[in-house]
N, C-alpha and C positions, 0 to 999 in steps of 0.2 A: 636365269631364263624366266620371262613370264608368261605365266601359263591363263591365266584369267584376270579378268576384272569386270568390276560393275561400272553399269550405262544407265543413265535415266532414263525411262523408256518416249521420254520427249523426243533425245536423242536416239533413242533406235530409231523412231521416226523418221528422222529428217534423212539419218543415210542410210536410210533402206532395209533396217533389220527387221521391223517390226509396225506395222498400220496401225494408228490411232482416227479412229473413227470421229469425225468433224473436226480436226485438230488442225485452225488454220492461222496459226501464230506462227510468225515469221522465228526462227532463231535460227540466228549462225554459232552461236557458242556449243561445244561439244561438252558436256558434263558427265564426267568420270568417277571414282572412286574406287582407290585400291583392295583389291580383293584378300579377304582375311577371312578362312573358315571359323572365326571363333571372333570373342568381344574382344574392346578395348582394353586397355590395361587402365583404363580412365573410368571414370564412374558419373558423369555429367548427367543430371535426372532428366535431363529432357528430351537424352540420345537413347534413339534405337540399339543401338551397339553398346552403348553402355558395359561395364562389367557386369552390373546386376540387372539389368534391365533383361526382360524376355520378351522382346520386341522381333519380330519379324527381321530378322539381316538387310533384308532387301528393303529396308524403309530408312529416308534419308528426309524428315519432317515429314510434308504430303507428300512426296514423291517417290514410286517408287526407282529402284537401281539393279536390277536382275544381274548376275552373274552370268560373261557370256567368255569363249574363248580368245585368249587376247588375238592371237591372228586372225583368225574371221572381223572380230572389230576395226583392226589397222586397215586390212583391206577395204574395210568399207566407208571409214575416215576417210584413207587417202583419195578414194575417189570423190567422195566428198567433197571435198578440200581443192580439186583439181576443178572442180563445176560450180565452185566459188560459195555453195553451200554452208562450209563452216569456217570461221573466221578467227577462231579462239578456241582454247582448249584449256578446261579448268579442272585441274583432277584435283580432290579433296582426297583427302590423307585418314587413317584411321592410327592410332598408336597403338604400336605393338614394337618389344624388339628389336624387330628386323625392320623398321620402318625405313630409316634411313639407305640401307642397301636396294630395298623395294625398290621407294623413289627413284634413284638413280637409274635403276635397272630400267621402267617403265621409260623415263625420261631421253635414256641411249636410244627406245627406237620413236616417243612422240615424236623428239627434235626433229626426227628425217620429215617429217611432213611439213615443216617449212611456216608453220602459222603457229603465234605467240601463244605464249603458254602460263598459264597464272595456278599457281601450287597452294594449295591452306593448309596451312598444316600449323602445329604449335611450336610458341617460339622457339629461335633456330640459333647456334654461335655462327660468330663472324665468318669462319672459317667454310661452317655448312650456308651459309648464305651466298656466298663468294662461290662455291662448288654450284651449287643453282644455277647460277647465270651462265656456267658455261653450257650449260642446256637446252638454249632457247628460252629458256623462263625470263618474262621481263619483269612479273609481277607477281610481288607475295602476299597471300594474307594471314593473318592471324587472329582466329575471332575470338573478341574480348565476352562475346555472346550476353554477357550481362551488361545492365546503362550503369551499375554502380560498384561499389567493394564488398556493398552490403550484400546484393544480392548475387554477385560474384561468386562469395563465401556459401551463400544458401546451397547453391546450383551447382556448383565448378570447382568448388575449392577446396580445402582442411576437412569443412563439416560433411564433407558427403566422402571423404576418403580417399578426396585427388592430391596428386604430387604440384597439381596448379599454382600458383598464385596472382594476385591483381599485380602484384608489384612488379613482378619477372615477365607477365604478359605484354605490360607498358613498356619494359626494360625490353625487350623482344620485336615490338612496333620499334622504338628507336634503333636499335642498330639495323633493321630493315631499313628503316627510312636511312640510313648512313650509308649502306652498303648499295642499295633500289632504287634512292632518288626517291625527292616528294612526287606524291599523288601516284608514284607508283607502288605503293602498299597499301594494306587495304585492310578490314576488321570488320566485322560483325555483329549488329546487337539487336538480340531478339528481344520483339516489345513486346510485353503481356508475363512477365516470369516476377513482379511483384515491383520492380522499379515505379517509381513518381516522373512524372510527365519533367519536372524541375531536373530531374537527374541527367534525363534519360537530355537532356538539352544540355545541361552542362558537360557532360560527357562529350556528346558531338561537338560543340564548339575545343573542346582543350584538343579532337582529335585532327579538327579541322588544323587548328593552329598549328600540329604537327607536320599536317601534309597528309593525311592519310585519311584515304576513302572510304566511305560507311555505305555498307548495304544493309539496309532493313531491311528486316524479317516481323513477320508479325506470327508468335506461338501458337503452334501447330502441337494439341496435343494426340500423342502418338503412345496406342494400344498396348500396353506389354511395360512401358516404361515408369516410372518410380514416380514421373510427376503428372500430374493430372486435375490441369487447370482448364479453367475457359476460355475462349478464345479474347482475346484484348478488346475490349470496348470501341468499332469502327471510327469515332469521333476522337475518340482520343489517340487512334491510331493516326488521323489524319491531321491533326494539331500537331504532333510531333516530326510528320513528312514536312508540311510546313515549314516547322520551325526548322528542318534538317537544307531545307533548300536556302531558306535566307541566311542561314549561320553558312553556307556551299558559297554563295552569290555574295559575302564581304558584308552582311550584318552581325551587329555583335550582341552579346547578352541584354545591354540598353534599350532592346526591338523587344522585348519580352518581360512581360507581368506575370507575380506567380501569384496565386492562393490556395494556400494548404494541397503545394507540390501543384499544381492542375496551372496548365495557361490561360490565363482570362482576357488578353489582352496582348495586341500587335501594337508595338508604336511605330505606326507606320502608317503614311497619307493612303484614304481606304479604297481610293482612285487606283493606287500602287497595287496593293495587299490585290483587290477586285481582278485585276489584271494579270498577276500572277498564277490568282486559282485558277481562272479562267484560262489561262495555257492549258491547266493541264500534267505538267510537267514535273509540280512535285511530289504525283502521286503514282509515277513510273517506278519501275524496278528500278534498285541503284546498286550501284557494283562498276564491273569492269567494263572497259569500251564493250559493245556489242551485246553486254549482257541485260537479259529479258526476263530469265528465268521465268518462263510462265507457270501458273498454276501450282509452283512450289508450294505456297504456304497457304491456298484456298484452290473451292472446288469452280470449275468455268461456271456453276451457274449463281457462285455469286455468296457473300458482297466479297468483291476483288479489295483485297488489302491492298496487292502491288500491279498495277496494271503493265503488263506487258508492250501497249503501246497507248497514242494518247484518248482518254477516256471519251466517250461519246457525250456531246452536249446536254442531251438529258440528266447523264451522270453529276457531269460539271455544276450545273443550275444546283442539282442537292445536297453536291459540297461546302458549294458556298453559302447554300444558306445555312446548312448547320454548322462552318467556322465561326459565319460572322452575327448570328442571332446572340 
């Protein structure tokens, strides 16, 4: 029986648990997180939850996720849900344990609400993937959270005292994508945790070729926790959004110049490139259908790393010139 879980408070928002003052970003996606009085059994430096991390619970990068009673929340999902409000429902996972019985438990009463369900959690056997789907879950992720092995290792892996590795996470994306179906799996990789602009490209492109979906994140460092970096350079945040849409849209590693790791260079007619910034579009949240995630990884007043919807003209105009100067 479940007794609690954490909400983003975007999402108390939307279905009525809780008022955010100017908060006028559309989102249908429901954002969750299973409720665990105590840390991971994981040690990832850059997680609030963390085993050694003494980070606030309720912090999930910049956003907070308060712990509410799961029936109060259901009830106010499914109305929700009914008024066409939420469209998706993303519970992110903490490891512990009993993780595996959790999920399932949570899962027995999301599915009655009838609107798809996308799970993260670390990778899964065939067997626990195959059990997912009879839940409603169309979509799984598994964030690789780092762009390399190198920096894998630093953050998530051996060196910090996780049972992790890059090789079982890759190994983990594939039987997802076997079991899920392309472009319905999905990964994670936050930028600014020491990776090279050249990695952090290579990476999305071998993940593209897999089929599976990349959300960036741009590193949110978070109080209490073990690592305590600065936020990523905006410019090279947006060289890398860039390069993440045209490796998305069928360009390959041949579209990109590198020097010492950094991109200097689109081979691309500038007519093309001009037109693309100029949407707008690949500097949007990326993830699952519907998802906006606002405000996750910066503050509304700015610089928005991932824009929740498409950037206003002024914005655009000062993208472009610092891609293309």
């Amino acid at each position: 029986m479940v007794e609690k879980i954490r909400v983003s408070v975007g999402t108390l928002h939307v279905i009525g648990l809780r008022k955010i003052r100017n908060f006028n970003v559309k989102m249908s996606v429901a954002y969750l997180l299973t409720y665990v009085n105590s840390r991971c059994t994981q040690n990832c430096l850059f997680c609030a939850h963390a085993r050694e991390s003494k980070a606030d619970l309720d912090r999930v990068a910049r956003a907070y996720y308060p712990a509410y009673d799961f029936e109060i929340v259901f009830k106010h999902l499914k109305k929700a849900v009914e008024d066409g409000k939420i469209k998706r429902i993303c519970l992110q996972t903490i490891n512990h344990p009993k993780v595996f019985r959790e999920i399932y438990d949570l899962l027995n009463e999301l599915s009655k609400l009838n609107v798809p369900i996308t799970v993260s959690r670390h990778p899964a056997s065939y067997d626990e993937l195959r059990e997912l789907k009879k839940y409603n879950v169309d979509r799984i992720v598994i964030p690789l959270d780092a762009a390399s092995e190198r920096v894998f290792d630093a953050i998530k892996g051996k060196s910090v005292g996780n049972s992790y590795t890059w090789e079982e996470h890759w190994n983990g994306l594939k039987r997802a994508v076997e079991v899920f179906g392309k472009w319905n799996v999905g990964t994670h990789i936050i930028i600014g945790l020491g990776e090279t602009e050249e990695e952090a490209v290579n990476t999305m492109f071998k993940l593209n070729k897999m089929g599976v979906e990349i959300g960036l994140f741009a590193y949110v460092k978070i109080p209490g926790t073990k690592l305590q970096l600065d936020k990523p350079d905006i410019n090279s945040y947006r060289r890398i959004q860039l390069a993440h849409y045209l490796i998305k849209n069928g360009y390959d590693l041949s579209a990109f110049e590198f020097k010492n790791g950094r991109i200097v260079r689109y081979n691309i007619d500038k007519k093309i490139l001009e037109e693309i910034i100029l949407s707008g579009k690949p500097f949007l949240a990326t993830g699952c259908p519907n998802c906006n995630r606002p405000y996750s990884t910066e503050s509304p007043s700015g610089p928005l790393y991932n824009y929740p919807e498409i950037p206003p003209k002024e914005h655009l105009r000062d993208i472009l010139k610092n891609l293309l100067r």
